[in-house]
N, C-alpha and C positions, 0 to 999 in steps of 0.2 A: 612308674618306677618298678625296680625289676624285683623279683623275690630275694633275692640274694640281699639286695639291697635294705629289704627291707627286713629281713633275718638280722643284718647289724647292726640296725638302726636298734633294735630290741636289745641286743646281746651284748649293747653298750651299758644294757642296766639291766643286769640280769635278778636282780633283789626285787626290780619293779617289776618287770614284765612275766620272772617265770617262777621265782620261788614261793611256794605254798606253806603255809601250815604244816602240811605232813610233812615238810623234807624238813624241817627245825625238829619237829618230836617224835619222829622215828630215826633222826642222824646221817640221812640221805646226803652225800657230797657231792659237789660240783667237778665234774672233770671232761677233760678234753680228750676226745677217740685218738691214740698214736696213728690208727690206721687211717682214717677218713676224718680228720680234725675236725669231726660233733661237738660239740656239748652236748655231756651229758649230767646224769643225777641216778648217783648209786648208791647203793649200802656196803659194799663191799670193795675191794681194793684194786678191782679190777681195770687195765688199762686202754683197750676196746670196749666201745660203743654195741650193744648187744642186735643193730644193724643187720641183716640179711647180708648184705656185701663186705660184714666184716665176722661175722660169725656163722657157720654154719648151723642148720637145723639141725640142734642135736634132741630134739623133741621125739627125732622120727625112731620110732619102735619103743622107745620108752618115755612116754606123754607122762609131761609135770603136774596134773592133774587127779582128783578123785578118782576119777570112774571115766569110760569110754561114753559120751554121747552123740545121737545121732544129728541129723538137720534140724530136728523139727525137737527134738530135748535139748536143746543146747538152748533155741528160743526159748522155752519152756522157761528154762533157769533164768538167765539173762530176765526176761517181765518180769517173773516171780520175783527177784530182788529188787527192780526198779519198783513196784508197785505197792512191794512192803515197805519201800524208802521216799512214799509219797507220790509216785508219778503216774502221770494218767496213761492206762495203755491205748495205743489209736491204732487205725486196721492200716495197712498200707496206701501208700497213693499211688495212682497210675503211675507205669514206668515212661508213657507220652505225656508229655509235661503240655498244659491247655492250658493253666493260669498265670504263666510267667513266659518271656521270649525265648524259650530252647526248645528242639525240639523234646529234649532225652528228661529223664530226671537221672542226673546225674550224681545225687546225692540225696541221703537225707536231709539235710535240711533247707534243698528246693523244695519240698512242702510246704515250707512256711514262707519263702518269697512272694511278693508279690508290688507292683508299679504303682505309685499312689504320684499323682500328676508326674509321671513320667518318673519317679525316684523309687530307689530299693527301699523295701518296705518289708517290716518283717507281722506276719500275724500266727498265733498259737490260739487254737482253737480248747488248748487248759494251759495249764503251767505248774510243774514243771510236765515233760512228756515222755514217754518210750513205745518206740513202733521200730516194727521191721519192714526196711525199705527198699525193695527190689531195684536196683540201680542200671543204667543202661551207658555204657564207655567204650566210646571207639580209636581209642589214641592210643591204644595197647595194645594191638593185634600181635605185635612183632612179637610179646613177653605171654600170651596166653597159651596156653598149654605147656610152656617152655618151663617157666620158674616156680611153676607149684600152685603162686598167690594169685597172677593174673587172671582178667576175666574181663570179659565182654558185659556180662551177666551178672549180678553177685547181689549179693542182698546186705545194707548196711543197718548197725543197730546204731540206731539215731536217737541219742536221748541230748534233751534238748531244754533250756531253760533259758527265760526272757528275765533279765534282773535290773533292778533300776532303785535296788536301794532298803527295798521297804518289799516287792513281790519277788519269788526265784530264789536263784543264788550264782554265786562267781565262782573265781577256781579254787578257792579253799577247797568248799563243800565238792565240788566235780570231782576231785583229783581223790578228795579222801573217799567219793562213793567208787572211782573208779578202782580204786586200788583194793577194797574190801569187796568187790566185784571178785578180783582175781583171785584173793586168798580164801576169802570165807566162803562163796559159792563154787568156786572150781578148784578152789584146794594149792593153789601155784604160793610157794614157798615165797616170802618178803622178800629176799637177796636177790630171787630169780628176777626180779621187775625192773626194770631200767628206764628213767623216761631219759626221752632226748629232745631237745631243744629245736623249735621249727618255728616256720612265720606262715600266715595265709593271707592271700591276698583274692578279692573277690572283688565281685562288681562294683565299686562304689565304694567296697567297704575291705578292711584291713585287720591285723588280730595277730598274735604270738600264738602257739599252742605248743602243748608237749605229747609226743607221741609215747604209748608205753611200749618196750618191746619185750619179750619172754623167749630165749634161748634161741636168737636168730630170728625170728618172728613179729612184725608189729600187729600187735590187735587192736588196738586203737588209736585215734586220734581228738587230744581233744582240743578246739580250736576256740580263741575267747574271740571273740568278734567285738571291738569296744573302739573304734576308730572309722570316720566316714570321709572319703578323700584318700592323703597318699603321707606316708611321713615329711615331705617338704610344707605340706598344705593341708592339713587336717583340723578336725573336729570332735572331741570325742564324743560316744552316744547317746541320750539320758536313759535309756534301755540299751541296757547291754547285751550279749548273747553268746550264751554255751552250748557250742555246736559240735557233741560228740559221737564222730564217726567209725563206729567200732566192726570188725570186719566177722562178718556171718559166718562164715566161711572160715577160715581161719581160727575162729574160737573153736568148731566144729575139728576143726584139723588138729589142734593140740590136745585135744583129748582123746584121740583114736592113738596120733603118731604115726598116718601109715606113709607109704612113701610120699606122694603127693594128696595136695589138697583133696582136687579131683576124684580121688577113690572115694572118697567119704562123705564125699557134699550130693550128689548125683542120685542117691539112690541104688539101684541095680541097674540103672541104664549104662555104667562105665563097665560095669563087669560082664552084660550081654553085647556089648560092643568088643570086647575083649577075647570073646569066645566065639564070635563070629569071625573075625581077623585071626584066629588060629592060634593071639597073644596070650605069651604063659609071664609072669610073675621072674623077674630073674636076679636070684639077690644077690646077684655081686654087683646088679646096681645102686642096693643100698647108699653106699658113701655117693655116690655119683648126685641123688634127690635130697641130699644132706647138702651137697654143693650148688646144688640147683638154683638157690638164691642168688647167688651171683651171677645170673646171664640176666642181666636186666639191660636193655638194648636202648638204646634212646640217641638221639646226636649226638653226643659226643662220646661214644660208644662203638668198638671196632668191633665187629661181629666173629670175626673169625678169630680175632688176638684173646677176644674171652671164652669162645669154647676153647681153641687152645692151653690158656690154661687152667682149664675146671679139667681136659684132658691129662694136661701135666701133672697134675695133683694124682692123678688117679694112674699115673703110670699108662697109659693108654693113647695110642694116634688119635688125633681130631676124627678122622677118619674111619675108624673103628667103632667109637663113640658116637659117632654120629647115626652109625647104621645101628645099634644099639637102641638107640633114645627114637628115632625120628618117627618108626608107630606109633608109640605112646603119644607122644606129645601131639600127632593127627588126633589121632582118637580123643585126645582130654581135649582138644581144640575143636572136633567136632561134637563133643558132649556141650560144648558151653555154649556154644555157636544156635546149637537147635533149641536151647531151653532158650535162650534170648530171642528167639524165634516167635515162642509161643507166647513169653509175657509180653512180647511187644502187639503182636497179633490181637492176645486175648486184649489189650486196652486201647485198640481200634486205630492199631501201628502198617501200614500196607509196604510192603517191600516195593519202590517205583524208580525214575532215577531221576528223581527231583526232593531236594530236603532231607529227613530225617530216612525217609525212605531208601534215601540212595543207600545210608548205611545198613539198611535191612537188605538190601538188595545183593550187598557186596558179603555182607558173611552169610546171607543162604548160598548165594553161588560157591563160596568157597566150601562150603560144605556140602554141596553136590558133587563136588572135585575130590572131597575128602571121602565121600561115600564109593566112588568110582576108583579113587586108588587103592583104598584100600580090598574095592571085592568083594565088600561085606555080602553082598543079597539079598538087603536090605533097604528101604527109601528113607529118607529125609522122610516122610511125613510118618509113617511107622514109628523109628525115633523120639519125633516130638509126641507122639501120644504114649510114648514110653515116662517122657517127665510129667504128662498129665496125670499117668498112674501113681506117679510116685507123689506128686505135687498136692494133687487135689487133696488130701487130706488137712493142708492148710490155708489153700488157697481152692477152695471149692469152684470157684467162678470158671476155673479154666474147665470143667467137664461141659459146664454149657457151651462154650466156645470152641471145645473140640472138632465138631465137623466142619466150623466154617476155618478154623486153622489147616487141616488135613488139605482143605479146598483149595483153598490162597496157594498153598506150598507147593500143589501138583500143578496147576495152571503156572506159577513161576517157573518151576520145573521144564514142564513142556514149551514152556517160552525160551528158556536156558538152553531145553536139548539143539530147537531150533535157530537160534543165534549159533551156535556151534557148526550146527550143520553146514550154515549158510555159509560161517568163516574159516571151512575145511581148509579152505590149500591156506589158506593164512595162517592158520594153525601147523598144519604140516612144514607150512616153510618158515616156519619160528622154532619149533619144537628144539630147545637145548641146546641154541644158539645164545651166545651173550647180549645180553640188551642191557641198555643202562634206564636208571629210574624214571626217566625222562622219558623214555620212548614205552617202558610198560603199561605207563602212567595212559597214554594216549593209545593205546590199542585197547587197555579197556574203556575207554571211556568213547570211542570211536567204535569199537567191536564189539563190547561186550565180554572179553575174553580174558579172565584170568592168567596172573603167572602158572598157579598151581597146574592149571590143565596145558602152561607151553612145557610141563616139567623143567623150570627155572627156577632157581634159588629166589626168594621171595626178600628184596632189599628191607632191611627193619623199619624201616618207619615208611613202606612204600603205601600202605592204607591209610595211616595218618594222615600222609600228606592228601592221600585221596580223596577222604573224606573232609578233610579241613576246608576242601575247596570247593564244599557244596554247602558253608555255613550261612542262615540268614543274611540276606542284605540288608547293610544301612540304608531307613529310611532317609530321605530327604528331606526338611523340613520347607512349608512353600513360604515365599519370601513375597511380605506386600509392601507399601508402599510408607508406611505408618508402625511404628512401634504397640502391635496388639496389648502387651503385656500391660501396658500402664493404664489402661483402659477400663471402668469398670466391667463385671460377668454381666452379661446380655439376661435379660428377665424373660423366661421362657413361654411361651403362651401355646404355641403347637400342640399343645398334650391338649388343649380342649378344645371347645368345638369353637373357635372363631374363627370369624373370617375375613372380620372387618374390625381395625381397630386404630384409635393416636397413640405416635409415641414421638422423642423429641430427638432431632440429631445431634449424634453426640461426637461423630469426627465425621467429617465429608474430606477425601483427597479423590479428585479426578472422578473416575464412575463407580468408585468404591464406597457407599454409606453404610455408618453403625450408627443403631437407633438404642436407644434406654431399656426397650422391649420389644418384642417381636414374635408373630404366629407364623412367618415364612418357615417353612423347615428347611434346613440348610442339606446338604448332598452331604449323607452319613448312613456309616452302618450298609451302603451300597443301596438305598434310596434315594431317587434323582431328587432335587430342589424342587419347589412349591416358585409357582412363578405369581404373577398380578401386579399392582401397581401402588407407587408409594406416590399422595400427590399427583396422579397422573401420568408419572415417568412410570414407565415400565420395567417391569424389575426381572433382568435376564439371568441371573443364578445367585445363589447363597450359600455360601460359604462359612465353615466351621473351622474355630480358629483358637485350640483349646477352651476358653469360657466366656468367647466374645464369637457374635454371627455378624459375618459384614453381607452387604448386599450390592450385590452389583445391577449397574443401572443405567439406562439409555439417557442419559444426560447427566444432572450435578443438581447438589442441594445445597443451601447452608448449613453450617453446623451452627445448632441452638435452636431451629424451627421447629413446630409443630406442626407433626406432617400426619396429614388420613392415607394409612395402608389397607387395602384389600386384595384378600388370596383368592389365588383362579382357585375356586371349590370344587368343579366339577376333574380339573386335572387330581387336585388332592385325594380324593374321595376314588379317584383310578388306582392310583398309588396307594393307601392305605390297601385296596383291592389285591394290588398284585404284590404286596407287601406278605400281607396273611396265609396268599396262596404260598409264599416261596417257605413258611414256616409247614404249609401242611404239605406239600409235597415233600420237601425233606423229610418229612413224620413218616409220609408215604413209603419214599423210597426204602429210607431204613427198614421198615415191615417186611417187604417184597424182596430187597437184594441180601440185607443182614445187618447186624450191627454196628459193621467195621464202616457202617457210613457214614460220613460227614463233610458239615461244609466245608466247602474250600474257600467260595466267594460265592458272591453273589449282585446280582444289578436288578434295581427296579426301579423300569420306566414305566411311561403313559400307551404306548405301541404294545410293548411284552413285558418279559421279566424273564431271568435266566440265573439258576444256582446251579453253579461247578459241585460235584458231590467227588467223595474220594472213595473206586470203586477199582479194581483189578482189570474187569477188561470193559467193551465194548458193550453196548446194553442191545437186547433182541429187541426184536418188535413183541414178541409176549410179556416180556419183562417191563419196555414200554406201557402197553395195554394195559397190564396190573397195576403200574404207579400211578398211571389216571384213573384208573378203577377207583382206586382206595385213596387217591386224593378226593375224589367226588362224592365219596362215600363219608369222610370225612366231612364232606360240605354239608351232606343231607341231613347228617345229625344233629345238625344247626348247634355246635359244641360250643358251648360259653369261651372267651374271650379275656382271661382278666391280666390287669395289671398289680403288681406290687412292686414297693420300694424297700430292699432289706438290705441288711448290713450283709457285707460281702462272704462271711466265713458261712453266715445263717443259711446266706444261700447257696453254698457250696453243699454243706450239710445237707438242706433239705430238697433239693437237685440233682446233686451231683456236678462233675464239671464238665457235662456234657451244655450246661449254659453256656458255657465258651465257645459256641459253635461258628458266632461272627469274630473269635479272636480274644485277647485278654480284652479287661478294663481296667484303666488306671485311677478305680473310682474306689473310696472306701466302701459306699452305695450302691447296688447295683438294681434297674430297673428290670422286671423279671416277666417275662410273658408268657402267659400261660394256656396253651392249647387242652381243655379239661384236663386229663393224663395223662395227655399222650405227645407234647412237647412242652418242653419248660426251657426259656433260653434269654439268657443277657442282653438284651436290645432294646437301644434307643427309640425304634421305628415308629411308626404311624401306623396303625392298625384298626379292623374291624373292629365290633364290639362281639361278635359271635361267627362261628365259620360259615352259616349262613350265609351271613351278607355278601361273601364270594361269591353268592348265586350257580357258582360252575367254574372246571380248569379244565383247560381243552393243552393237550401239550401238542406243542407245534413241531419240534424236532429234538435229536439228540446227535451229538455227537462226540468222538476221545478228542480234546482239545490236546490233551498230553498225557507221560504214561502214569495210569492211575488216577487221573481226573479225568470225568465226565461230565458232558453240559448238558441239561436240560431248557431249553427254550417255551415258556408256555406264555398264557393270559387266562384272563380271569372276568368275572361279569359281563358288561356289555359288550366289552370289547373282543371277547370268547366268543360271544354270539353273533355279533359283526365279522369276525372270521369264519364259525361256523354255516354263514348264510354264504358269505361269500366263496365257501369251499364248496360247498351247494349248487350255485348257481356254477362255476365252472366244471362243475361234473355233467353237470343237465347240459352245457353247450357240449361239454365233451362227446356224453352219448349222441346228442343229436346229430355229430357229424360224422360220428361212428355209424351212424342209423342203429342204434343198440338199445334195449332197455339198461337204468340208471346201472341195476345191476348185474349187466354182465361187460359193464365198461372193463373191469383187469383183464376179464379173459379177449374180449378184442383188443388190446392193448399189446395184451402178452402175444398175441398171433401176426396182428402188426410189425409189434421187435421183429419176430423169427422171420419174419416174408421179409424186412428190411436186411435181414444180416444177411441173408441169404440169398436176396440183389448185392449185395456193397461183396461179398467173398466171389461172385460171378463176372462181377466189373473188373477185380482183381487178377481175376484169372483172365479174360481178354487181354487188359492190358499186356499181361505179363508176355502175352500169344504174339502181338505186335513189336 
């Protein structure tokens, strides 16, 4: 159901859904915007909604506010009240979201999501909370730099509380903490506040909120989350939730008042951007950045009929105005562009053109365009360590991360220059010619080639659509024979050492059996099935099927029988091998390439084992060398091994969410493994007891499977030195027929090549003679 839809379905009961406490005993009324027909909730008599598209920023130059604060005092205030008003302050969460299916966090209160058997779930690590939450949004491109608020980038104040009766609280207490937020810490006048009436609708889950706004300005939103399903079909929630998303930025901005946001959130990096582009300050745009709220671009939004009239207003040609604004709004566009750059980077984000990436991909490029037009003389990575200056006083981590950001951005860079190079006449024969959405849309995604660099008007929603179409895929669910669900959960034995054991059949269809219990490991986590035999039948794969393992099998059983199962051990005991190896290799890798590593996937068989890692380019054969080096080295340590079972937050806490490296779990429980110090990660697998027992990892190849993932191919124990014997023995027949000693087989090899090319270029030139 649509929002719209479900805005009226609320504001058919506006006593139930929005009015609070505070609007009965401070006299707050109910009315309706003449301009954009809001609801809203005032003090004063006024008959517009205090909306950005219906009121202008009249904050700019003279802020309703105390005192002027910067980025990092404006937090300052904001904790210092929530914390004196009870609530726990928490440090930020990655802006790469690891424990929930997205890739962004797109809000604050995706921190608290999370999938419990496949459903939204919500968990608070206190209650109530306040943190600042660096947010990452690509469905705005059109409106960033344009309207003052937008942003790619932006940090949300997320205060937040789980209420169910008896712990938290609902929107009484929200609405009154919000509102003495405004007055009592930042000084904004009771009249000046306006809430206005809105609905959210999420995954699953659905809620009313009221946004407050402040003279053209929304700074907050607060959203009551208390409905699961849709208003035709719902349930309400026995824990409720208060998800207020209050804008960083923006609190920041009304207490300066300068023209746009952007001046004041950035640091010095808007203003060294400014004086390199030769840009001076020019205040007869004042009214112009008062108007600015109104180009908010979206479908059903004519781009040219609303600069027109924010031009009309101002007495001025679209035309005139255009050339006026259109630096600025580059430059705040490429200020916003590179700090999202960095906090993506610094939380181990890679710009590729696959997933989350692709949207990292598209606003660094466009910010290589933005650096290029304007002239600056200046790099895109320069830049980003312009916000690490500025940044790291509150977010410290980004100084560590600084030279592998600088890294990543130049290698894209030089990727960039050469995609360009390559699509010159393509470029030359587009340049400021008209193309429609449609065809943009497929030259970058075919070339690599922005509008900005055809110098073409950039369609408003041309990156949305962009990006939209590189969203997760729906998984498929597999389809058997048998209704799993009704079934009781399968008794797990695989975690210990059996390998012989009865259990009783509990459905038989066709070659499919589920047994009572079970030591087979089923193909999980990207470890292949345990194979042996139930009864004698031989049991060809195992299969995980939410909380039930069925087994497939070279004939049929009864259901009800007592059956003797025995696991091939020796297969198992491989597996467990190249299991352990794919955790210390990854351990490895990370050490040798940088932080920004991680799994992608990963497969282990009985032959190899192979984990996809997510790296920027191509790996050297030094770079090779090193990862086996310090995988083996790892081995020699012979590093304890251990398992534990914690609750999911405990382990997030004392981990990190770098657990999530085989993906979420949709476990309240999470099984935690642990390489001594030097890997901790979420998985189900089968594992050594110490690194040891790998006895050795020999890596067999590597290659870019695609961009920004990288395969590593190895093995492990016997099977390592079954390879390594047999790479042995075909070197000794090599030399031998080289007539060479073992070791000068490359250099006969390499002299071989050149005498062959060097026949094959001379056949060439006969032919050519005939």
């Amino acid at each position: 159901m649509a929002k719209k839809e479900i805005l009226e379905f609320f504001q058919k009961k506006p006593e139930r859904f929005y009015k609070v406490r505070l609007f009965d005993e401070l006299g707050f009324k109910r009315k309706q915007c003449k301009n954009c027909g809001k609801f809203f909730w005032t003090l004063t008599d006024q008959e517009i909604c205090n909306d950005s598209t219906c009121r202008p920023y009249e904050f700019i130059g003279n802020p309703p506010t105390k005192k002027p604060l910067d980025y990092f005092e404006t937090w300052k205030l904001i904790e210092k009240f929530f914390v004196e008003n009870g609530h726990t302050p928490l440090k930020p969460y990655p802006v790469v979201c690891r424990w929930f299916p997205l890739y962004f966090t797109i809000a604050g209160i995706v921190d608290f999501y999370r999938l419990t058997d496949s459903k939204l779930d919500f968990e608070f690590p206190a209650n109530p909370v306040i943190l600042p939450q660096i947010c990452l949004r690509f469905n705005d491109l059109a409106n960033t730099g344009v309207n003052s608020r937008s942003y790619t980038c932006f940090g949300m104040v997320q205060q937040s509380s789980l209420f169910d009766g008896k712990q938290g609280y609902w929107k009484d207490e929200c609405i009154e903490l919000d509102f003495r937020l405004l007055t009592e810490a930042f000084g904004i006048k009771p009249e000046e506040i306006v809430f206005i009436e809105d609905a959210w609708l999420g995954p699953s889950a659905f809620g009313a909120c009221l946004e407050y706004h402040v003279q053209g300005l929304e700074l907050g939103n607060a959203v009551f989350t208390e409905f699961v399903g849709n208003p035709e079909n719902f349930v309400e929630m026995e824990k409720k939730v208060v998800d207020m998303g209050g804008g960083w930025e923006r609190f920041t901005w009304i207490t300066q008042g300068t023209p746009t946001s952007y001046d004041c959130v950035f640091g010095p990096v808007v203003e060294k951007l400014k004086k390199l582009s030769g840009l001076k300050e020019d205040k007869s745009l004042q009214n112009y950045w008062k108007l600015a709220g109104l180009l908010s671009f979206d479908e059903a939004s004519e781009p040219n009929a609303i600069r027109k009239l924010v031009a009309d207003k101002l007495k001025i040609s679209p035309k005139e105005l255009e050339k006026k604004v259109s630096k600025f709004e580059t430059i705040y566009a490429l200020a916003d562009h590179t700090r999202a750059i960095v906090f993506a980077i610094s939380d181990l984000g890679i710009p590729s053109n696959v997933g989350g990436g692709y949207n990292l991909r598209v606003i660094l490029r466009r910010a290589f365009d933005f650096v290029e037009k304007l002239e600056l003389g200046v790099e895109v990575e320069e830049i980003a360590s312009w916000h690490i200056d500025y940044l790291k006083k509150m977010f410290p981590y980004l100084e560590d991360r600084r030279e592998e950001i600088e890294k990543i951005v130049r290698v894209e860079k030089e990727r960039y220059r050469k995609t360009k190079e390559k699509s010159k006449r393509i470029v030359e024969s587009l340049t400021g010619k008209e193309l429609s959405e449609e065809e943009l849309i497929k030259i970058y995604e075919s070339e690599g080639i922005t509008p900005e660099s055809l110098g073409v008007k950039v369609p408003p929603l041309f990156y949305a659509k962009l990006t939209q179409k590189h969203e997760k895929p729906v998984e498929v669910e597999e389809k058997f024979p048998f209704d799993v669900s009704t079934l009781q959960p399968t008794k797990i034995l695989y975690y210990q050492p059996i390998y012989e054991f009865h259990a009783t059949v509990l459905k038989a269809s066709g070659d499919l059996v589920v047994l009572d219990q079970t030591a087979f490991y089923p193909t999980s986590g990207g470890q292949a099935h345990d194979t042996g035999y139930i009864d004698n039948i031989k049991v060809k794969e195992v299969i995980k099927a939410g909380k039930v393992i069925l087994h497939r099998i070279e004939g049929s059983l009864e259901e009800g029988k007592r059956v003797l199962c025995k696991v091939d051990k020796d297969r198992r005991e491989i597996l467990k091998q190249h299991h352990t190896a794919t955790h210390i290799v990854n351990a490895a890798a990370r050490k040798v390439l940088g932080e920004h590593v991680w799994q992608h996937s990963a497969y282990k068989d009985v032959d190899k084992a192979r984990l996809d890692i997510t790296h920027y380019d191509a790996l050297s054969e030094e770079e090779v060398e090193k990862i086996e080096a310090e995988a083996n080295k790892i081995v020699r340590e012979n590093l304890p091994i251990k398992v534990e079972i914690l609750p999911r937050g405990e382990a997030e806490q004392k981990y990190s969410f770098r657990i999530y490296q085989g993906g979420i779990v949709p476990e309240k429980e999470l099984r935690i493994v642990s390489i001594g110090d030097i890997d901790h990660e979420a998985c189900g697998g089968l594992h050594c007891n110490s690194t040891g027992e790998v006895n050795c990892i020999s890596i067999l190849r590597t290659k870019r499977v695609q961009d920004g993932v990288v395969r590593l191919e190895y093995c492990s124990g016997d099977v390592a030195i079954s390879y390594l014997k047999e790479v042995e023995n075909i070197l000794g027949e090599v030399a031998k027929k080289l007539e060479v000693p073992e070791e000068k087989v490359p250099e006969a090899v390499e002299k071989l090549f050149k005498e062959w090319k060097s026949k094959r270029k001379e056949l060439k030139k006969r032919k050519v003679r005939k």
